[in-house]
Backbone bond lengths (Angstrom), bond angles and torsions (degrees), N, CA, C in turn:
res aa  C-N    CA-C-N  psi(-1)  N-CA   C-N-CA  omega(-1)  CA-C   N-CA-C  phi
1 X - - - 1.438 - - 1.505 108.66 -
2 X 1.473 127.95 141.05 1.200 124.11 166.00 1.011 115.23 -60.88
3 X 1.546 108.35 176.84 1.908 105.87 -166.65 2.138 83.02 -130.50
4 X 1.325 76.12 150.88 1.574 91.35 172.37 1.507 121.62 -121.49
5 X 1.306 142.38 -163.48 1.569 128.63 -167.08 1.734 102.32 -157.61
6 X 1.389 100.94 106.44 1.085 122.33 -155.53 2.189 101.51 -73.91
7 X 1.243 95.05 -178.59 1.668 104.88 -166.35 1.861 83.45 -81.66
8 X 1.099 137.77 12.82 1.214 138.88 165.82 1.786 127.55 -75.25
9 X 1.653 96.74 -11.95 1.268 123.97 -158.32 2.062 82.50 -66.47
10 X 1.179 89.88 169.04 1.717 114.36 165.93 1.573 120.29 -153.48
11 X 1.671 91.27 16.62 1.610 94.25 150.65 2.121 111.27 56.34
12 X 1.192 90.35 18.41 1.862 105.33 170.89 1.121 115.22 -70.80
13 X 1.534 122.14 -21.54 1.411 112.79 172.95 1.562 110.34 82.75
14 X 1.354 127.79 14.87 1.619 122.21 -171.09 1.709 94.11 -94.97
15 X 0.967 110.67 -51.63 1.612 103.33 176.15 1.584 115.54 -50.04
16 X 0.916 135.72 -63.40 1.773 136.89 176.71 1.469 119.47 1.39
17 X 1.749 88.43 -74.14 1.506 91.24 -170.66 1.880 117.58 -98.59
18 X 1.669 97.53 8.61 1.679 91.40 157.33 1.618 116.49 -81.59
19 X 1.253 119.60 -21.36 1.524 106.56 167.12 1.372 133.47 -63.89
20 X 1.540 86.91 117.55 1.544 110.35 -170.70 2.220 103.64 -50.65
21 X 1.357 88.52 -30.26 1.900 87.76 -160.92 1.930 96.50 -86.95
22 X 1.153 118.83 -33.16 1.705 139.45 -172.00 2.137 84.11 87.73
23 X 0.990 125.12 47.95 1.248 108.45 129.31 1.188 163.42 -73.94
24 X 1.630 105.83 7.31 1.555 128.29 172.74 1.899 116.48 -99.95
25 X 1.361 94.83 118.90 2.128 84.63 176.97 1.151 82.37 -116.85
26 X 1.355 103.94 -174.07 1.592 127.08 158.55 1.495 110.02 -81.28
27 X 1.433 126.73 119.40 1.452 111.64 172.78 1.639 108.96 -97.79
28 X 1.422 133.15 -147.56 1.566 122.66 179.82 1.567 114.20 -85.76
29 X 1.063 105.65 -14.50 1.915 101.31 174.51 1.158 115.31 -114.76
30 X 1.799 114.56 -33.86 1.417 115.71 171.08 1.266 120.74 -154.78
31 X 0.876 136.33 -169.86 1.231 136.44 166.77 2.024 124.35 -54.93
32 X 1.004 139.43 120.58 1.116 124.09 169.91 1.427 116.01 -118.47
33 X 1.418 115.71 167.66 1.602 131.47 175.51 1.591 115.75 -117.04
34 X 1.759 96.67 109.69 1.938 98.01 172.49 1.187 113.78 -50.44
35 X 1.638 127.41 110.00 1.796 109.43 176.74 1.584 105.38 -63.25
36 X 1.446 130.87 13.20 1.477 112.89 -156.11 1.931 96.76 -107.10
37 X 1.785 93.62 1.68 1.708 113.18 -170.55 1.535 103.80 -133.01
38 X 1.146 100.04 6.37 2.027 98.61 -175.47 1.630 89.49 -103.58
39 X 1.236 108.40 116.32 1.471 112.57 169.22 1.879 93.76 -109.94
40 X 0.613 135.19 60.20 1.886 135.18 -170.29 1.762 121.06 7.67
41 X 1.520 93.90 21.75 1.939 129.12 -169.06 1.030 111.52 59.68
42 X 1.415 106.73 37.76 1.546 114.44 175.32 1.447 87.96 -61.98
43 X 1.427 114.50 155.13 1.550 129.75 146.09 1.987 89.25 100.70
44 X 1.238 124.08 -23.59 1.595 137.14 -176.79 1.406 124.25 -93.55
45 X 1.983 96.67 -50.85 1.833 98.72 -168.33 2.223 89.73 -147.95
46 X 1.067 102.62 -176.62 0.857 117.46 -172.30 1.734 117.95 -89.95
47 X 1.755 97.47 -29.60 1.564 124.21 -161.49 1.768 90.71 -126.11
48 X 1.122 93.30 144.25 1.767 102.40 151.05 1.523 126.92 -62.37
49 X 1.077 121.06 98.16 1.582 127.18 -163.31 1.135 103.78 -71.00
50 X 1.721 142.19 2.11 1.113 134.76 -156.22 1.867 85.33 -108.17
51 X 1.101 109.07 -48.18 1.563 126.28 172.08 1.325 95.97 -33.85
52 X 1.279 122.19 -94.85 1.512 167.58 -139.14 1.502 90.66 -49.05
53 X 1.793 120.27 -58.29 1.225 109.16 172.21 2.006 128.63 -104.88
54 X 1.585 107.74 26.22 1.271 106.75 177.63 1.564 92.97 -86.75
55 X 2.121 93.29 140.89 1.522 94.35 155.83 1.524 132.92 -75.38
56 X 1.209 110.32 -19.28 1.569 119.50 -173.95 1.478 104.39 -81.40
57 X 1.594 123.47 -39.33 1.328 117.30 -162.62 1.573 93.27 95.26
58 X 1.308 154.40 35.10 1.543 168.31 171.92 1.548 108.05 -38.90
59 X 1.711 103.35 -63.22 1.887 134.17 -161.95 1.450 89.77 -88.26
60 X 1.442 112.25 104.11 1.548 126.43 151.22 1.797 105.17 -113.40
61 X 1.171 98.36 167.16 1.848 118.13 179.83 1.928 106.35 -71.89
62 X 1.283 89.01 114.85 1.513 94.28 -176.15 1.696 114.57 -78.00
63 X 1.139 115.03 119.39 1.233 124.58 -170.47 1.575 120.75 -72.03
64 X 1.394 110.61 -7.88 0.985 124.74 -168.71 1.613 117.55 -110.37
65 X 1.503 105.66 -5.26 1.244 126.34 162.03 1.768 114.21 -135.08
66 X 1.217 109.97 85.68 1.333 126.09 170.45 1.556 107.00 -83.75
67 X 1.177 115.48 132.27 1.623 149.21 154.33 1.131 135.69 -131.90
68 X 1.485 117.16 138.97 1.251 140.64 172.08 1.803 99.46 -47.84
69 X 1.408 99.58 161.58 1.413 105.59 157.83 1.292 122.59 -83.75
70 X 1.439 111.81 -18.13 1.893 121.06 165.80 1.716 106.21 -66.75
71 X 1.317 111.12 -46.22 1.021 118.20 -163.51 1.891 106.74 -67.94
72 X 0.984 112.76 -48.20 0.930 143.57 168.05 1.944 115.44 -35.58
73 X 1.346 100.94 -44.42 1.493 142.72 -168.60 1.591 91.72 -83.72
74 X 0.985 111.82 -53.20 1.734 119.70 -156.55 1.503 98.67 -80.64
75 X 1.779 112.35 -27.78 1.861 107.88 -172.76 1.147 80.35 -82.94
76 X 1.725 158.98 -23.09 1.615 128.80 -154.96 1.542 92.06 -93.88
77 X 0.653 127.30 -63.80 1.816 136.71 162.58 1.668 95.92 -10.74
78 X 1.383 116.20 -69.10 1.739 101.08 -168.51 1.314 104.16 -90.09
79 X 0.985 129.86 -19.71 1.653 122.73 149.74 1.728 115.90 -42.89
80 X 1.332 102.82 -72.22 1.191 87.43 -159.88 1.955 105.92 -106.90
81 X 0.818 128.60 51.13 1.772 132.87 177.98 1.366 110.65 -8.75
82 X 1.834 104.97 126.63 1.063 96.14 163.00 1.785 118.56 90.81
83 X 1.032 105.87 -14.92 1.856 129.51 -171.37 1.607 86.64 -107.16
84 X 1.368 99.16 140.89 1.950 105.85 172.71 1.381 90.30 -119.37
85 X 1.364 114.44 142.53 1.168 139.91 -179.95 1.369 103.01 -72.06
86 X 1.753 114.80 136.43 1.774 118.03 -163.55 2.018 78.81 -99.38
């Protein structure tokens, strides 16, 4: 499932540029994540890097976009062509 970035955010900007896909901008209150570019770095890292370096804990699993780990597999693939998933 993609992860989204809760009203917990503080807008630090540490999540941004760990996404492997650039599915994180700044939106007007905080930061948000495209689920249509959040693969959870499947196919990149082992962990969610957006997690890994928020101070608040912001990036939880969006419930509202549930995925498989195939599925999941199949968005880094048309994201990124040609790249084999580590």
């Amino acid at each position: 499932m993609a992860f989204k970035i809760t009203e917990d955010c503080i807008s630090c900007a540490a999540c941004e540029s760990e996404c492997p896909n650039a599915a994180i901008s700044e939106g007007d209150d905080r930061f948000v994540i495209d689920p249509d570019k959040c693969t959870e770095c499947v196919g990149f890292f082992d962990t969610q890097q957006c997690s890994a370096v928020c101070p608040v804990d912001a990036p939880v699993s969006d419930p509202d976009h549930v995925e498989t780990k195939e599925q999941l597999l199949a968005k880094f693939r048309k994201l990124n062509p040609g790249k084999e998933p580590k």
